[in-house]
C-alpha positions, 0 to 999 in steps of 0.5 A: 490538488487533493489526492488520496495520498493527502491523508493516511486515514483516506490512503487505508479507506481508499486501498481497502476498498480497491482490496474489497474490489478486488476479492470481489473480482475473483482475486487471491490474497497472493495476487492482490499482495503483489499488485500491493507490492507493485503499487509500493515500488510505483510509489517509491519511485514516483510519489514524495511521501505526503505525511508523517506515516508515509514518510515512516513507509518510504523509509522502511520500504527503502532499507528493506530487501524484497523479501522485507518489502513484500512483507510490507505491501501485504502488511499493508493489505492487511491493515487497509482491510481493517480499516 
Protein backbone atom coordinates (compact mmCIF):
# COMPACT_ATOMS: atom_id res chain seq x y z
CA UNK A 1 0.00 0.00 0.00
CA UNK A 2 1.35 3.61 -1.19
CA UNK A 3 0.85 6.02 1.37
CA UNK A 4 2.18 9.94 1.21
CA UNK A 5 4.84 8.92 3.93
CA UNK A 6 6.48 6.36 1.01
CA UNK A 7 8.55 9.24 -0.26
CA UNK A 8 10.19 12.53 1.51
CA UNK A 9 9.40 14.41 -1.93
CA UNK A 10 5.76 13.32 -1.89
CA UNK A 11 5.26 13.98 2.35
CA UNK A 12 6.88 17.82 1.72
CA UNK A 13 4.32 18.35 -1.61
CA UNK A 14 1.49 16.49 0.22
CA UNK A 15 1.90 18.98 3.85
CA UNK A 16 2.22 21.98 1.64
CA UNK A 17 -0.44 21.84 0.29
CA UNK A 18 -2.38 21.11 3.50
CA UNK A 19 -0.11 24.26 4.81
CA UNK A 20 -1.58 26.38 1.54
CA UNK A 21 -5.05 24.82 2.31
CA UNK A 22 -4.91 26.02 5.58
CA UNK A 23 -3.90 29.83 5.28
CA UNK A 24 -6.50 29.70 2.84
CA UNK A 25 -9.04 28.73 5.54
CA UNK A 26 -8.13 31.76 7.34
CA UNK A 27 -5.36 30.10 9.59
CA UNK A 28 -2.21 31.58 11.24
CA UNK A 29 1.22 30.41 11.27
CA UNK A 30 0.86 29.95 15.40
CA UNK A 31 -2.22 27.59 14.65
CA UNK A 32 -0.80 25.73 11.68
CA UNK A 33 2.60 25.31 13.50
CA UNK A 34 0.66 23.47 16.19
CA UNK A 35 -1.37 21.45 14.30
CA UNK A 36 2.29 20.77 12.65
CA UNK A 37 3.22 19.99 16.23
CA UNK A 38 0.18 17.70 16.68
CA UNK A 39 0.76 15.56 13.40
CA UNK A 40 4.65 14.84 14.56
CA UNK A 41 3.41 13.72 18.07
CA UNK A 42 0.49 11.32 15.85
CA UNK A 43 3.50 10.33 13.70
CA UNK A 44 5.76 9.58 16.64
CA UNK A 45 3.77 7.50 18.02
CA UNK A 46 1.66 5.71 15.55
CA UNK A 47 3.82 5.57 12.08
CA UNK A 48 7.31 3.40 11.40
CA UNK A 49 9.68 5.87 9.86
CA UNK A 50 9.24 4.98 5.85
CA UNK A 51 12.52 6.45 4.58
CA UNK A 52 15.96 7.57 5.26
CA UNK A 53 14.74 11.26 5.94
CA UNK A 54 12.17 10.28 8.33
CA UNK A 55 14.35 8.19 10.18
CA UNK A 56 16.64 11.35 10.71
CA UNK A 57 13.04 13.25 11.79
CA UNK A 58 11.93 10.35 14.39
CA UNK A 59 15.39 10.63 15.87
CA UNK A 60 15.80 14.36 16.29
CA UNK A 61 12.17 14.48 17.24
CA UNK A 62 12.62 11.81 19.97
CA UNK A 63 15.86 13.42 21.72
CA UNK A 64 14.17 16.77 21.76
CA UNK A 65 12.51 18.42 24.31
CA UNK A 66 8.98 20.09 23.50
CA UNK A 67 10.44 23.42 23.11
CA UNK A 68 12.99 21.69 20.34
CA UNK A 69 10.24 19.62 18.93
CA UNK A 70 7.77 22.58 18.10
CA UNK A 71 10.87 24.25 16.51
CA UNK A 72 10.90 20.99 14.15
CA UNK A 73 7.19 20.96 13.17
CA UNK A 74 7.46 24.74 12.26
CA UNK A 75 10.59 24.08 10.72
CA UNK A 76 9.11 21.66 8.87
CA UNK A 77 6.26 24.13 7.76
CA UNK A 78 8.69 26.01 6.55
CA UNK A 79 10.41 23.71 4.47
CA UNK A 80 6.96 22.18 2.84
CA UNK A 81 6.05 25.77 1.77
CA UNK A 82 9.18 25.85 -0.33
CA UNK A 83 8.64 23.19 -1.67
Amino acid sequence: MSTVLNSFDTWKKFLGERVTAAKNMGLNEETISKLAFEIGEFLDNKVDPKNDEERVLKELWDIGDESERKTIARMMVKLAENK
